[in-house]
N, C-alpha and C positions, 0 to 999 in steps of 0.2 A: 235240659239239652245235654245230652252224654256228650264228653270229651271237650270242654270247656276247658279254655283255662282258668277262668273266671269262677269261681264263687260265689261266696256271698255279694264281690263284687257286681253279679249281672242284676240288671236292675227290674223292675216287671213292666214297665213300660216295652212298646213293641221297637223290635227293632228295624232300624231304618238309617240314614244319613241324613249325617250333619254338617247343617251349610253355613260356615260363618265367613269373616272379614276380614282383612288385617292389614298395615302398610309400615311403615320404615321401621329399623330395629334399633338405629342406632349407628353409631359417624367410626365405632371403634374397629381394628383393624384383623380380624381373623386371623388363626395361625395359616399358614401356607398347605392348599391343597391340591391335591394331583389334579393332571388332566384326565383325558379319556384313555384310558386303554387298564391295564391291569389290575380293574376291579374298581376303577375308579370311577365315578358319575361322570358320566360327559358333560361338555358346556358349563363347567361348576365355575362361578368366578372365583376369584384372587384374594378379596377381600372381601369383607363384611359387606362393606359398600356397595361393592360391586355385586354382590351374591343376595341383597334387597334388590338394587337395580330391576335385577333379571329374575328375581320371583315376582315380584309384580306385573311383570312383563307375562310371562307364565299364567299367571292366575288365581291358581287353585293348588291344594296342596291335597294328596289323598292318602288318609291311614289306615288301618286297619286294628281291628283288637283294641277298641280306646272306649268303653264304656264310660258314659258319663259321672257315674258316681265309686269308678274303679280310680282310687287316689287324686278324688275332686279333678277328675278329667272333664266335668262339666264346667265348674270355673276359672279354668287355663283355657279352654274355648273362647270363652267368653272374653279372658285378659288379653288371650291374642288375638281375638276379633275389633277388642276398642282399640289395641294399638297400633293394629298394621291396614290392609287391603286385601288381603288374599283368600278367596274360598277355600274354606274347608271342608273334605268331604271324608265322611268317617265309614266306610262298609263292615261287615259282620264285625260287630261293637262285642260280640260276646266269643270272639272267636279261639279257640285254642293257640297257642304256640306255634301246635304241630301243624294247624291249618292259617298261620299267617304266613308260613315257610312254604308250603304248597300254595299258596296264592302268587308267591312271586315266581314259583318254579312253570306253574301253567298258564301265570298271564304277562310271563316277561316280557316286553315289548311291545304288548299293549297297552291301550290308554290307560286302562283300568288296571293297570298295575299298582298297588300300591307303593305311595313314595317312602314312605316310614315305618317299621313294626315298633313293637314294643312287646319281646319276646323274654324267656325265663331266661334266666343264665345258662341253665342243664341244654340251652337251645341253640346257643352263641357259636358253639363247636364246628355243632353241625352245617350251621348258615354259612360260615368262612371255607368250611370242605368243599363245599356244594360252590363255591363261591355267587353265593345270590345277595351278597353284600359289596357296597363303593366306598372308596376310603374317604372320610370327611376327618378332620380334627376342628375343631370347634375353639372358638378364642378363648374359652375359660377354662380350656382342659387342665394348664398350671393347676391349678385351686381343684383337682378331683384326684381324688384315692388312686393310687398306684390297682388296686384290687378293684377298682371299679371303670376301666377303662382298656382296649383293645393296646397294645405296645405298639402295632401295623396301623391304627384308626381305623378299626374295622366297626370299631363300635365306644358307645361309651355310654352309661349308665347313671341316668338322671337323677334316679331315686333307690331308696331301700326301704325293706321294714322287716318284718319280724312274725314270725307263724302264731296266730294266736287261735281260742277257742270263742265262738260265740253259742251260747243257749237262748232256751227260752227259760227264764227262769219259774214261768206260771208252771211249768211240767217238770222241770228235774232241775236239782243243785245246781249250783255252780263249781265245775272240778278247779281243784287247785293245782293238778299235775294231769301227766298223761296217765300216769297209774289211775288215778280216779274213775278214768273212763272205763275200768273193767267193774264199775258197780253193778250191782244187778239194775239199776234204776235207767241206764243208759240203754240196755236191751231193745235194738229195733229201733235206734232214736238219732243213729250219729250215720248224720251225710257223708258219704266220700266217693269221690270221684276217679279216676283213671290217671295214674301218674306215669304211665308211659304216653297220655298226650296232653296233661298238663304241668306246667311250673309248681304253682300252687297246690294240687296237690304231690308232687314228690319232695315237696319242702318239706309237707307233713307228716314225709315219714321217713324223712331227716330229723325232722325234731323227734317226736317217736326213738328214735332209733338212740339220738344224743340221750335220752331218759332214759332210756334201758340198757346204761350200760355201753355203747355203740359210738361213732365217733363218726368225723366230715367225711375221712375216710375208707368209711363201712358202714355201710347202709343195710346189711343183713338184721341186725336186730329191730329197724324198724320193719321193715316186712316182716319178721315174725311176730312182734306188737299188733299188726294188721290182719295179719292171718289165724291170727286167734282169735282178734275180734270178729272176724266174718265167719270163722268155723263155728262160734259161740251165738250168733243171730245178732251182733249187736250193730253192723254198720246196714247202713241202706243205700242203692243205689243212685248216685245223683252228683250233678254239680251245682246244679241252680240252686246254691245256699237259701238266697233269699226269698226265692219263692216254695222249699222246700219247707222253709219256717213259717212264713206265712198261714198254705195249706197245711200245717200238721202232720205231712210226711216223715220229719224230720224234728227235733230238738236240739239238737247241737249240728252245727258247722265250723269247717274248720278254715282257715283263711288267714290270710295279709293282715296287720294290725289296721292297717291304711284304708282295707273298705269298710269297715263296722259303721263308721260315724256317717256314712251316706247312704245308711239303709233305716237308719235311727224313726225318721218320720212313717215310712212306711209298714215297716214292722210296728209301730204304735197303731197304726190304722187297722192291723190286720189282730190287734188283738196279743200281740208277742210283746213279754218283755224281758227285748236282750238286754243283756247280760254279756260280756267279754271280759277275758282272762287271759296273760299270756304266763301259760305254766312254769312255775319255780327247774322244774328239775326236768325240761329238754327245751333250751331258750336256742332258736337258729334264728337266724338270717340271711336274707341273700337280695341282691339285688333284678332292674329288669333293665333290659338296655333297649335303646331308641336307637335302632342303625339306618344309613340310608340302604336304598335298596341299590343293585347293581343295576344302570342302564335305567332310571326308575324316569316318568316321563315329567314329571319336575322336582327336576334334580334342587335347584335353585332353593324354591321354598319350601322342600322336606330339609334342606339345611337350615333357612330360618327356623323353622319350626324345633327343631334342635336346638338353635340357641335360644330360643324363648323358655323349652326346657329347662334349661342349665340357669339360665338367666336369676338377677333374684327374686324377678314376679312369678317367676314359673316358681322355683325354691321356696315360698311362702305358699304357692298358691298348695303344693305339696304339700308342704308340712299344716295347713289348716285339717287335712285329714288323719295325721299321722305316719304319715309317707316322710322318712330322714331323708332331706335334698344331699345328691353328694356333694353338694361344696359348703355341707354343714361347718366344719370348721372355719372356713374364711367370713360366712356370714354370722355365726357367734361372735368372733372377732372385733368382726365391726357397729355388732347391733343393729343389723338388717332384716333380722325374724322379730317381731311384736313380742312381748313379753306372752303376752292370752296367746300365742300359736303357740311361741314355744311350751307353753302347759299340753299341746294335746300330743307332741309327741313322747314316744317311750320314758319310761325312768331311766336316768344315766346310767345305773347299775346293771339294767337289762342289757343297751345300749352295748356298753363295756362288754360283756360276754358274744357278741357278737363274733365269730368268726370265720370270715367270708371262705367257703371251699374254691380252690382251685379248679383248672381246667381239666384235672387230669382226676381230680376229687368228683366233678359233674360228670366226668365221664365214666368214670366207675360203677357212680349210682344207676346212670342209665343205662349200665349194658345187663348190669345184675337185674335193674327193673324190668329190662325185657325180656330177663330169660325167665325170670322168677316170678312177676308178679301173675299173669294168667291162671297157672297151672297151684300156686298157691293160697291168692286171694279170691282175683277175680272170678273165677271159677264157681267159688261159692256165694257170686255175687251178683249172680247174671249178666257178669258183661260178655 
């Protein structure tokens, strides 16, 4: 499926909505949220308390873009279903960025609007311009990264991870850089997708770009990293990572560290055996943020659903895939991630090189993306 945000993330089961359950969150007291008017969710309660209350009341919670094996979004279903009341209903599971943003622009104020995205960062800009986001602050905001949170509560940022490679190892190497990828062996083998409407992929050529010399704040060398490779035959077109490996279209994908481990069974079925890497010499990271929607038709429990997020069942349920919870530090702290999770996320050393671009760094890349990538990549790539 062109223009995914999703990856290797999407999974090959068919897509459709998901209905789960869920009831109280908890006695503790929210920071203070606006009322109705200036971007802010109407009917939001005051407190924690009160903001379970009236989701319950409500019912159902509706997201969009939450594939189930995209950063174990299948087993946070599940934890928020045994612990609360409320339906959950998940529509286009594999959906882009660019098309969770256009979901709340053409179904504002309808039912079907959805109450929560989980969009890229390079997408956050835009949502606040447009104002198709409400202001929520969440009780645990304290304990989250300066850099992984809105200053207004426009948004805040559950998780992170880090661009890595997956192969099949049965048909080509394992690269240990981005440079590797110009072997001849990779020719015709390396998925990629549209990074003017996905996160994931314009991470990738951020990272790209970090290897070649390039920096957060200049994204030119990875477009040209890309545009050699498509002038050279060696990328193919695609997002559907996992189904790309699967059929043979494809041998490498590129992708989140956080969906590799929830594709692991099915790609053994299919005969692949991945293989992932997160290259020595262009290591990026970036985070996806969970915002409410503006005027969203349950306000209430797309806030729960927020803090279940942030919460530390959510923050484990994350990091069982390799997705860093942001209130990583406070839960090392106290020893609330299992020793066995904490093995599946990154090594500290990658971790450390992490550094998160700015708003004005995301905004950079995307206006260079769209003036550039068509006419230099995509072009020779049949999109």
């Amino acid at each position: 499926m062109t223009g995914t945000k999703r990856t290797v993330g999407v999974t090959l089961r068919a897509a459709g909505a998901v209905v789960l359950a869920v009831a109280l969150l908890g006695t503790s007291a929210c920071s203070d949220t606006a009322g109705a008017g200036g971007g802010s969710a109407s009917e939001l309660g005051n407190s924690l308390e009160e903001i379970t209350k009236l989701a319950k009341e409500e019912g159902k919670v509706h997201l969009i873009a939450y594939p189930e094996s995209w950063a174990n979004y299948g087993e946070s279903f599940e934890g928020f279903t045994n612990k609360y009341g409320i339906e959950v209903e998940v529509s286009n599971p594999e959906g882009s960025s660019a098309e969770e943003l256009e979901a709340v622009r053409t179904l504002q104020g309808q039912a079907t609007q959805p109450d929560v995205l989980d969009i890229g960062a390079t997408f956050t800009k835009q949502a606040i311009d447009e104002n198709l986001l409400a202001t929520y602050v969440p009780s645990t905001v304290d304990e989250v990264p300066k850099a992984l949170k809105d200053p207004d509560g426009k948004w805040v940022a559950a998780y992170y991870g880090v661009m890595s490679i997956g192969v099949d190892a049965n048909k080509v190497d394992v690269p240990k850089t981005w440079a590797d990828l110009k072997d001849p062996q990779y020719k015709g083998q390396i998925a990629m997708g549209d990074p003017r409407k996905g996160a994931s992929q314009l991470a990738a050529v951020f990272a790209a770009g970090l290897a070649n010399g390039g920096s957060i704040g200049d994204i030119e060398k990875g477009i040209e990293f890309f545009e050699d490779l498509a002038a050279d035959g060696y990328l193919v077109s695609g997002d559907t990572g996992a189904q790309m490996l699967a059929t043979g279209e494809a041998a490498v994908v590129l992708d989140w560290n956080f969906n590799f481990p929830g594709i692991v069974e099915e790609m053994k079925a299919s005969g692949v055996d991945l293989q992932v890497t997160t290259p020595s010499d262009g290591v990026y990271g970036t985070y996806y943020a969970q915002p409410l929607t503006i005027d969203s038709p349950q306000p209430n429990a797309g806030a729960l659903w927020i803090e279940w997020l942030l919460s530390d069942e959510g923050a484990v349920s994350y990091a069982k895939s390799g997705a860093i919870p942001a209130r990583y530090q406070s839960l090392v702290e106290r020893d609330a991630i299992p020793a066995n999770v904490l093995d599946k996320l990154p090594d500290a050393e990658i971790v450390e090189q992490i550094v998160f671009p700015s708003a004005a760094d995301n905004e950079a890349a995307t206006t260079l993306i769209t003036e550039e990538w068509g006419d230099r990549v995509a072009s020779k790539m049949g999109f």
